[in-house]
N, C-alpha and C positions, 0 to 999 in steps of 0.2 A: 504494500500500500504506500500511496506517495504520503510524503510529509506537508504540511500545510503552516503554516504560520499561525502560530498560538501552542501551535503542537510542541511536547516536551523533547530535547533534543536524548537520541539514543547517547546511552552511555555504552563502552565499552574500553577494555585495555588491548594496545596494540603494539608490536615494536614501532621505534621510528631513530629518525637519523642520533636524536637526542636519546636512547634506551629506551624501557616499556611506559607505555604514557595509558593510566587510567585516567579518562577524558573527563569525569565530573570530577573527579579532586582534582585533575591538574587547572580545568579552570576555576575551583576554588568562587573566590565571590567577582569575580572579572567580569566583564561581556569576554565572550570569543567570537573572531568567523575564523570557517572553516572552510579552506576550498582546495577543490580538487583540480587536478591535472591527469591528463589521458594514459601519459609516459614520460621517462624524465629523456632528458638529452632533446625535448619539443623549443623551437624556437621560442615560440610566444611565450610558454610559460617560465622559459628563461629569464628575459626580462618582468615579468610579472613577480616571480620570488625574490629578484633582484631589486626592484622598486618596495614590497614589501618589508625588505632587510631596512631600505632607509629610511623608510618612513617607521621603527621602531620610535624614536621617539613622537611621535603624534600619535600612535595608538599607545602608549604609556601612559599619555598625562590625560586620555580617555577613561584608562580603566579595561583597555582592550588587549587580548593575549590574540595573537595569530598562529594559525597551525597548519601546514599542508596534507595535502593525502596524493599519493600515486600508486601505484599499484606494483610497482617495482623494490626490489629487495633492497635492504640496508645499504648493502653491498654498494649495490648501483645511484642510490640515493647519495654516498660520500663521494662516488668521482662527479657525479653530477655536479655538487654542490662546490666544488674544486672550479668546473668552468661555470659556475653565475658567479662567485666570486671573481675567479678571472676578468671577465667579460662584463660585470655589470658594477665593477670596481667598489665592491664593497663585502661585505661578509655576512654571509646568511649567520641571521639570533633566533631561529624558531623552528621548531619540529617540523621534520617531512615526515607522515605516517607512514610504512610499509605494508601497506596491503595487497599483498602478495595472496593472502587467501580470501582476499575481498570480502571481509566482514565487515567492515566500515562500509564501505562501496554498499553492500546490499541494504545494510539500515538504514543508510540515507539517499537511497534511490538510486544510486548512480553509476547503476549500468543499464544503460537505455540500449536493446536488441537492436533499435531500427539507427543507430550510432556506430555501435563497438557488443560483441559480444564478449569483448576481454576489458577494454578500456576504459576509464571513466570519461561521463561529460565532462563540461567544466562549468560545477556546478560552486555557488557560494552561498554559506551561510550566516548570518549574525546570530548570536545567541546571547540573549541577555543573564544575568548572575542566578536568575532562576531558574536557567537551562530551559529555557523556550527559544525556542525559533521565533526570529521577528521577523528576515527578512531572507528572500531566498532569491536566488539571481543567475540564473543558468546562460552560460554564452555560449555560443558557434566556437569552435577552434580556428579558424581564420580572425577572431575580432579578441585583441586583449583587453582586458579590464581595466576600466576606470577607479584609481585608487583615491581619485579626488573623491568621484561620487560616493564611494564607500563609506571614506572619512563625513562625508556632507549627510549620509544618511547615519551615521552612528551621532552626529551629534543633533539631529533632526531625535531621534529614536530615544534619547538622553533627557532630552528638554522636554519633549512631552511626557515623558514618565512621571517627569515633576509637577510640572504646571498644564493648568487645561486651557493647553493651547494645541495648533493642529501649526503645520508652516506649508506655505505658499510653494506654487512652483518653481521651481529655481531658487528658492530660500539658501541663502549663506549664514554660518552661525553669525550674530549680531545684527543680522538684518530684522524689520517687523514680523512678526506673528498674527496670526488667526485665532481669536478667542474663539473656543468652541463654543456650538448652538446651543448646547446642551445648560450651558450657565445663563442663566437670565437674571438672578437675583443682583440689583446694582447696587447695594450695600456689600457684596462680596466680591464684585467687578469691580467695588473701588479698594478693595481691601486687597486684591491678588493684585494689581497693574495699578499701584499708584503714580506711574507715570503718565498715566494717561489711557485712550484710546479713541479712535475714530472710527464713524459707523460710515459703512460704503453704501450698505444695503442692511438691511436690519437684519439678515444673515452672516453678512460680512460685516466682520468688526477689525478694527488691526489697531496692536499694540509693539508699542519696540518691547525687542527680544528681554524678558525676564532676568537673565541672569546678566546683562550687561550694562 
């Protein structure tokens, strides 16, 4: 069965390039994503683990652990991880899973028959400290991923956890918000967003961002 958003994310222990990883104590009270690649030594996701590695500090001061999965053995995971270092001039800090006997792969869907009947999609997940899935992101292997949007959607995902707000299209953190429909009381409108707000439409209300 596929996995759905709200859905609790599979726990499991696996090897990976870092030794055996039991996945709900290793993320502990973190958000994680967790994304997968087809095989290792694949261009794209070359650069993808590689951009990953340096943007460690921006999912640090999130609260965000990153974790790989391939389906390839330990082995093959350390030469690999030799040329993204090489080539993408930096040094992988985070776990490539070895799912060699595809048990990760199968809990979280990701061996699609009309793909790969060996290979994983290149699928991504967010999972917040609860171990829910909040957001799932599955790409073509021609298109690499966007790690701005990633980061844009962890801190979209963050902010409303706290406050009921919802964020706008193309929202950057510190840009306005969207008070949610659901708040109508303006004794508590004025008590969340004492900076203010402006009504567009009496569904549309916009506030600058909360925490800035």
């Amino acid at each position: 069965m596929s996995l759905r958003l709200g859905d609790d994310a599979p726990d499991f222990v696996q090897d990976s390039s870092e030794g055996k990883i039991h996945f709900h104590e290793w993320l502990g009270n973190s958000w994680g994503v967790l994304f997968s690649h087809p095989a290792d030594f694949t261009p794209v996701c070359t650069t993808e683990l590689g951009l990953t590695a340096k943007l460690k500090d921006e999912f640090s001061k999130r609260g965000v652990k990153a974790i790989a999965l391939s389906v390839d053995p330990v082995e093959s995971h350390q030469r690999w991880i030799g040329d993204i270092n090489e080539t993408q001039h930096t040094i992988v800090n985070f776990p490539i899973l070895a799912d060699a006997d595809h048990k990760v792969s199968e809990l979280y869907d990701l061996i699609h028959p009309n793909a790969s009947t060996t290979a994983t999609v290149r699928s991504l997940f967010i999972i917040d400290p609860n171990k829910k899935i909040r957001l799932i992101i599955t790409y073509p292997a021609s298109t690499g991923r966007n790690f701005d949007e990633i980061l844009r959607v962890i801190d979209s995902l963050q902010l409303t956890e706290n406050h009921k707000v919802a964020t706008p299209g193309n929202w950057k953190s510190g840009e306005d918000v969207v008070i949610v429909p659901s708040l109508q009381d303006a004794e508590e409108i004025q008590r969340r967003f004492p900076k203010g707000y402006r009504i567009v439409k009496p569904y549309l209300r916009l506030t600058p961002d909360p925490r800035s």
